[in-house]
C-alpha positions as CSV (number, residue, x, y, z in Angstrom):
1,X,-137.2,-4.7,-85.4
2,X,-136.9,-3.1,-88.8
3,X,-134.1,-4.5,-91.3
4,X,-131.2,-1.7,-92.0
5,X,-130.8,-0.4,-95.2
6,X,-127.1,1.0,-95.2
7,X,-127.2,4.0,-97.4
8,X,-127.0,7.5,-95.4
9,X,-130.4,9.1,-95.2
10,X,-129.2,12.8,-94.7
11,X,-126.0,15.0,-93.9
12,X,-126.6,14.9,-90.5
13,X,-125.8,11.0,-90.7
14,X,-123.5,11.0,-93.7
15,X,-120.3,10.8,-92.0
16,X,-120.4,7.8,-89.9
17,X,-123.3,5.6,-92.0
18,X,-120.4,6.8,-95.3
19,X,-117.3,5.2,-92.7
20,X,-119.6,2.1,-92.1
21,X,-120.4,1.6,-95.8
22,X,-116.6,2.2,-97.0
23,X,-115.2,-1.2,-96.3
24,X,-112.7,-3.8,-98.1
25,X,-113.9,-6.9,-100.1
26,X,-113.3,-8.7,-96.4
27,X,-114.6,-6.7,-93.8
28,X,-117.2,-8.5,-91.3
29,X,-120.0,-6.6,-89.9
30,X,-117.7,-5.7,-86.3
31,X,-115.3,-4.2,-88.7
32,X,-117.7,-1.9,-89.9
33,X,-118.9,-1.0,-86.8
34,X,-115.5,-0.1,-85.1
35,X,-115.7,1.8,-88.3
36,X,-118.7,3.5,-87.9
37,X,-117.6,3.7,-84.0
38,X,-114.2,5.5,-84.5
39,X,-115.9,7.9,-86.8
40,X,-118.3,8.8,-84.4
41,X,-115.8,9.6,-81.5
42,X,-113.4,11.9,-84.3
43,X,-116.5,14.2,-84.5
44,X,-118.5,14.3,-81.1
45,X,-115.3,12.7,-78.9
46,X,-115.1,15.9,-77.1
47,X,-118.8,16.3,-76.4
48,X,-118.8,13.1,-74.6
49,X,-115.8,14.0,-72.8
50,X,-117.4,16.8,-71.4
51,X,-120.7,15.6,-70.6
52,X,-118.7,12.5,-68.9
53,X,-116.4,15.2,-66.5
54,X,-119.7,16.9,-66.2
55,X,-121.5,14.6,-64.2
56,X,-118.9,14.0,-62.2
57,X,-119.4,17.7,-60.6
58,X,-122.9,17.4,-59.6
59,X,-122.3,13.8,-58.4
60,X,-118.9,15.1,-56.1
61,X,-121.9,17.8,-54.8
62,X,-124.2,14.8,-53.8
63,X,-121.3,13.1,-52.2
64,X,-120.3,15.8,-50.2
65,X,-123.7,16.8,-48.8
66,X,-123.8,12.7,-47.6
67,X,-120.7,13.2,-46.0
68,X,-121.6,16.3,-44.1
69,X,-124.9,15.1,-43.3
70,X,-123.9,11.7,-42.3
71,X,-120.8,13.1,-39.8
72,X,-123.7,15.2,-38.1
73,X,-125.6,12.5,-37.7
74,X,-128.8,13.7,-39.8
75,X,-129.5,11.1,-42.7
76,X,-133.2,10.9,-42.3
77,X,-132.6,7.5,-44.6
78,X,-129.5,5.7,-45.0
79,X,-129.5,3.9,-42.0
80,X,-133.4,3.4,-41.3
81,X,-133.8,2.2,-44.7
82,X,-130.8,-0.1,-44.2
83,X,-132.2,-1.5,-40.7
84,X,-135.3,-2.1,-42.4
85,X,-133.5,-4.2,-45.4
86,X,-131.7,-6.0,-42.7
87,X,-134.9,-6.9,-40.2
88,X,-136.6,-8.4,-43.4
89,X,-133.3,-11.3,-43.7
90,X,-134.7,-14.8,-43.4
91,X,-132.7,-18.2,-44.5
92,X,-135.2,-18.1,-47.4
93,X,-134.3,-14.8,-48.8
94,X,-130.9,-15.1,-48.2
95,X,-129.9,-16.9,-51.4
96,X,-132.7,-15.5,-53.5
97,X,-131.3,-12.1,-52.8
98,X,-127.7,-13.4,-53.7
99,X,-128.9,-14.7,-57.1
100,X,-130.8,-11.0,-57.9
101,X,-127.9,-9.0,-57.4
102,X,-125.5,-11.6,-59.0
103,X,-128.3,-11.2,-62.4
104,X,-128.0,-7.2,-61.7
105,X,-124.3,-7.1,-62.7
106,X,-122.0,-10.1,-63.4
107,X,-124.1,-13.0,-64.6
108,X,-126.6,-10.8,-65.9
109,X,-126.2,-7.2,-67.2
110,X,-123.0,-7.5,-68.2
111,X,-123.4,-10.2,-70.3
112,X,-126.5,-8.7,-71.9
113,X,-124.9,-5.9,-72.4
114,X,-121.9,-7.6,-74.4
115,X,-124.6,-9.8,-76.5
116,X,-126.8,-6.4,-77.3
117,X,-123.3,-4.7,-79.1
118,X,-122.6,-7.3,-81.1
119,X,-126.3,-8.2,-82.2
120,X,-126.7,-5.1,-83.3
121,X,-123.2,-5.1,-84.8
122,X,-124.1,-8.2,-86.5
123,X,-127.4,-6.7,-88.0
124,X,-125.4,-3.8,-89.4
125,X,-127.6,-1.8,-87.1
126,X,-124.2,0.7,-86.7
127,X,-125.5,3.9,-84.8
128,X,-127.6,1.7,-82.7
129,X,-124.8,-0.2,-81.7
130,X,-122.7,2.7,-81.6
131,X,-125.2,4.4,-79.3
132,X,-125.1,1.3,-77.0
133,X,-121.6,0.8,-76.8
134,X,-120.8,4.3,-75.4
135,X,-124.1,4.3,-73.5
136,X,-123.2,0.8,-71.5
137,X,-119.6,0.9,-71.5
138,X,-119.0,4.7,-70.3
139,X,-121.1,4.2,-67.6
140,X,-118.7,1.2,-66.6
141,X,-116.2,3.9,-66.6
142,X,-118.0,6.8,-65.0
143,X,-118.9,3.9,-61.9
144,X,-115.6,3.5,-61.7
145,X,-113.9,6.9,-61.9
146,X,-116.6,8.3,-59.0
147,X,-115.7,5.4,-56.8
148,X,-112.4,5.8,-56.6
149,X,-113.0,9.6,-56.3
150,X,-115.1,10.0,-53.6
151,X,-113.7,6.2,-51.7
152,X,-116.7,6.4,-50.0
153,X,-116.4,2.9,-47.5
154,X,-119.4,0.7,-47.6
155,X,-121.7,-0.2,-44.3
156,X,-120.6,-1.6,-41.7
157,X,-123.8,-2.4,-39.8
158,X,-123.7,-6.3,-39.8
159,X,-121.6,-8.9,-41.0
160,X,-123.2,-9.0,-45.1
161,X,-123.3,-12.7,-46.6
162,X,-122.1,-11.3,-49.8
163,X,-119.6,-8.8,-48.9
164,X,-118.1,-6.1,-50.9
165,X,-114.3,-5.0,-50.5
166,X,-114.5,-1.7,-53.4
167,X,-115.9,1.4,-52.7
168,X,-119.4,2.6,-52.4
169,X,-120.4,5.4,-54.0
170,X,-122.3,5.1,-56.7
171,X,-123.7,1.6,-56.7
172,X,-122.0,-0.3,-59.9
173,X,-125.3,-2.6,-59.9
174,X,-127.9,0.5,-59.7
175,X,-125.7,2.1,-62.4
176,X,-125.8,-1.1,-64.8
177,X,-129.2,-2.1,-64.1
178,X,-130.3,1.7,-64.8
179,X,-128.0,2.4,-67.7
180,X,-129.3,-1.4,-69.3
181,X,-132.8,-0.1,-68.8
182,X,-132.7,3.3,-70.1
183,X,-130.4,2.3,-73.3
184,X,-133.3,-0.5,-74.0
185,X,-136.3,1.8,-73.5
186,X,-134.8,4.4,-75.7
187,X,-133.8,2.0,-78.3
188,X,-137.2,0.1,-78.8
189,X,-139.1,3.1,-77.6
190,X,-140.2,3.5,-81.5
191,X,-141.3,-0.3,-81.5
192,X,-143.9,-2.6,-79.9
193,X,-140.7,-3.7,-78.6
194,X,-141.0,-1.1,-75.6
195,X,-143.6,-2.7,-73.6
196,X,-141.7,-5.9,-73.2
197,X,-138.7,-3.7,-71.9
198,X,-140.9,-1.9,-69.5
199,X,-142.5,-5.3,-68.0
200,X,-139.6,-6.9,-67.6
201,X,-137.0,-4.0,-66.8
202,X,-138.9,-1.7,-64.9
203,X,-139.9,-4.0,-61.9
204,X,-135.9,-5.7,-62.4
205,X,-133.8,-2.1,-61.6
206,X,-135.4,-1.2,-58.0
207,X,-135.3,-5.2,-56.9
208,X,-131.5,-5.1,-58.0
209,X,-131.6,-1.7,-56.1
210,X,-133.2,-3.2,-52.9
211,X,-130.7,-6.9,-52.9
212,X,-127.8,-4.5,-52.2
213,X,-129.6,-3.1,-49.5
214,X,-130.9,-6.1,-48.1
215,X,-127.2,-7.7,-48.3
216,X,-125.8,-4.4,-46.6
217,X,-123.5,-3.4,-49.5
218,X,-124.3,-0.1,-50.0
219,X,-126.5,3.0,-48.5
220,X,-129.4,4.2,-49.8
221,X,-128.1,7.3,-51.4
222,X,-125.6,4.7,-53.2
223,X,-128.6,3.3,-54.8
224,X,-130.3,6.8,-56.2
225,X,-126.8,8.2,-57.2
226,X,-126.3,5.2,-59.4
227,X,-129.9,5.6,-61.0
228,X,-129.7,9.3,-61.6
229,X,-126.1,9.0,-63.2
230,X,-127.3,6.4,-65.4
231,X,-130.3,8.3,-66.6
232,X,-128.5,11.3,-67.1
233,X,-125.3,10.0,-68.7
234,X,-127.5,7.0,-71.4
235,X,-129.8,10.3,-72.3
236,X,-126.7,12.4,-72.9
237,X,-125.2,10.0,-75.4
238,X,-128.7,9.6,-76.9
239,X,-128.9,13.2,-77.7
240,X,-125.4,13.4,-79.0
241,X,-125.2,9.7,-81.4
242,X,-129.3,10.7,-82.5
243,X,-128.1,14.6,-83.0
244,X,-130.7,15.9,-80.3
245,X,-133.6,13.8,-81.3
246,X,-133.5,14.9,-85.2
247,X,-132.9,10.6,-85.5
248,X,-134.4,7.8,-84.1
249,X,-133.4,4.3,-83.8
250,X,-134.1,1.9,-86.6
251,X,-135.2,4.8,-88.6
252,X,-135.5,3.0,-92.6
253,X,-132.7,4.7,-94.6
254,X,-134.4,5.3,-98.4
């Protein structure tokens, strides 16, 4: 990806690149980026506040429409889907299953996730780092906010070999896997870089997706509130750190 040349290109950057750029004869390069970080937040803090609180309304709607359908009885996929997750268990799948959705959060996204920041940190590469922070770690936040909003309970159809004792709604693994995907894709989107991220991340989200289904951790609905939060929230962010597209990542500063 290309090298970053620190110098502002125009006024719409000025403010943060100027706050990166402004540092003391010892400042390391995560320094500068809490820097260029802190001066994001002062001027687009409240935009992301509100964009946060305001998928949290439309989400609440989904939740509520579950509810009522599932209390009448009339989810036309929850439970089939789950059933059919659960008739294709075999001793074989059992541990491969374990491993995916252990790689779709805690020995795999998250990690990523930390490394991404701080390469990107460490390559001076501030609003894309920037962008990624906020992107990654506010949906972390948003997962957990709506979960312990809505304290939707998790299935209790069989006894699941990797149980769950949080709440359901919206899947923290869908939400990670998703959020990891769509801050990659939009980040190498102007590179060759993007094909890699599609072949590997593409096919990745929707088998982390399906291993919580298969271990009976969450409903289906979990599953696509998770990915549709995600999408929504990492393209928010995007339009607010890259000022609606008038950006783009690794954009040579002259």
């Amino acid at each position: 990806m290309p090298e970053a040349d620190l110098r502002p290109t125009d006024a719409a950057g000025s403010h943060e690149d100027a706050a990166s750029v402004r540092r003391g004869p010892g400042d390391s390069a995560l320094q500068q980026e809490a820097r260029f970080g802190l001066a994001l937040l002062r001027r687009h803090g409240w935009t992301l506040a509100l964009v946060f609180l305001g998928l949290l309304l439309p989400l609440w709607a989904f939740a509520e429409l579950a509810d009522e359908i599932h209390e009448r009885e009339a989810i036309v996929f929850d439970v089939p889907v789950l059933q059919y997750a659960h008739g294709l268990a075999r001793e074989g799948f059992d541990s491969a299953f374990v491993l995916l959705s252990q790689l779709g959060y805690l020995w795999g996204v998250v990690p990523f996730d930390i490394g991404l920041v701080l390469m990107l940190s460490l390559r001076r590469r501030f609003r894309e780092a920037s962008f990624a922070a906020l992107a990654l770690g506010g949906s972390g936040l948003l997962n957990i906010a709506a979960k312990q909003f809505f304290a939707r309970e998790r299935p209790s159809l069989w006894e699941s070999i990797a149980p769950e004792h949080n709440y359901s709604f919206p899947s923290g693994h869908a939400m990670g896997s998703m959020t990891l995907l769509v801050t990659l894709l939009l980040l190498s989107w102007p590179t060759r870089w993007r094909w890699p991220v599609l072949i590997v991340m593409v096919p990745f989200v929707p088998a982390v997706g399906f291993s919580r289904l298969y271990l009976g951790v969450h409903y289906p609905s979990d599953i696509l509130a998770g990915w549709a939060v995600a999408t929504a929230w990492v393209v928010a962010v995007y339009l607010v750190v890259y000022r609606g597209g008038l950006l783009r990542p690794w954009h040579r500063r002259s």
